[in-house]
N, C-alpha and C positions, 0 to 999 in steps of 0.2 A: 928254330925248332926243327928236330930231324925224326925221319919216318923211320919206324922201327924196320927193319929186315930180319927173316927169318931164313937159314940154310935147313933145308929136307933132304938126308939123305933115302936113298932107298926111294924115289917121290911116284918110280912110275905107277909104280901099283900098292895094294893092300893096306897096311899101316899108312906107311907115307904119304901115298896120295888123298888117303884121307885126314890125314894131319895138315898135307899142303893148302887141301878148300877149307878147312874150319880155319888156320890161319888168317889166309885171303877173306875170310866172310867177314872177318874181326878185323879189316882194312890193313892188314902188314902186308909190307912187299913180300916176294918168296922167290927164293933161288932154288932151284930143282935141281938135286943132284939123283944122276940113276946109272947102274952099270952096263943096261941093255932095254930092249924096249923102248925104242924112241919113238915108235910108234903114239903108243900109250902117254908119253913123256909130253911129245907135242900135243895131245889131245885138251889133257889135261893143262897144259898150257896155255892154250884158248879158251877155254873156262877158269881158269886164273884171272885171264884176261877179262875176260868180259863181266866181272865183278868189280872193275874199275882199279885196280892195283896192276902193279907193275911185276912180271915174272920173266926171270933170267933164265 
């Protein structure tokens, strides 16, 4: 059996990042893609995280 993954482009912020946790809350993995903003990018990474899924 394989975990779904899901790619976010655009993840640091607005749409994306909010498409990245409703993924994540619905147990997919998430790969974060972002052009700038890494800031935001890691943030939101750590709250990936700690919903118990795995974020690239």
């Amino acid at each position: 059996m394989s975990k779904k993954v899901v790619l976010i482009t655009g993840a640091s912020r607005g749409i994306g990042a909010a498409t990245a946790k409703l993924f994540a809350q619905h147990g997919y993995d998430v790969c974060l893609n972002y052009k700038s903003n890494q800031q935001a990018a890691e943030s939101l990474q750590s709250e990936i995280l700690s919903l118990g899924v795995k974020c690239l």
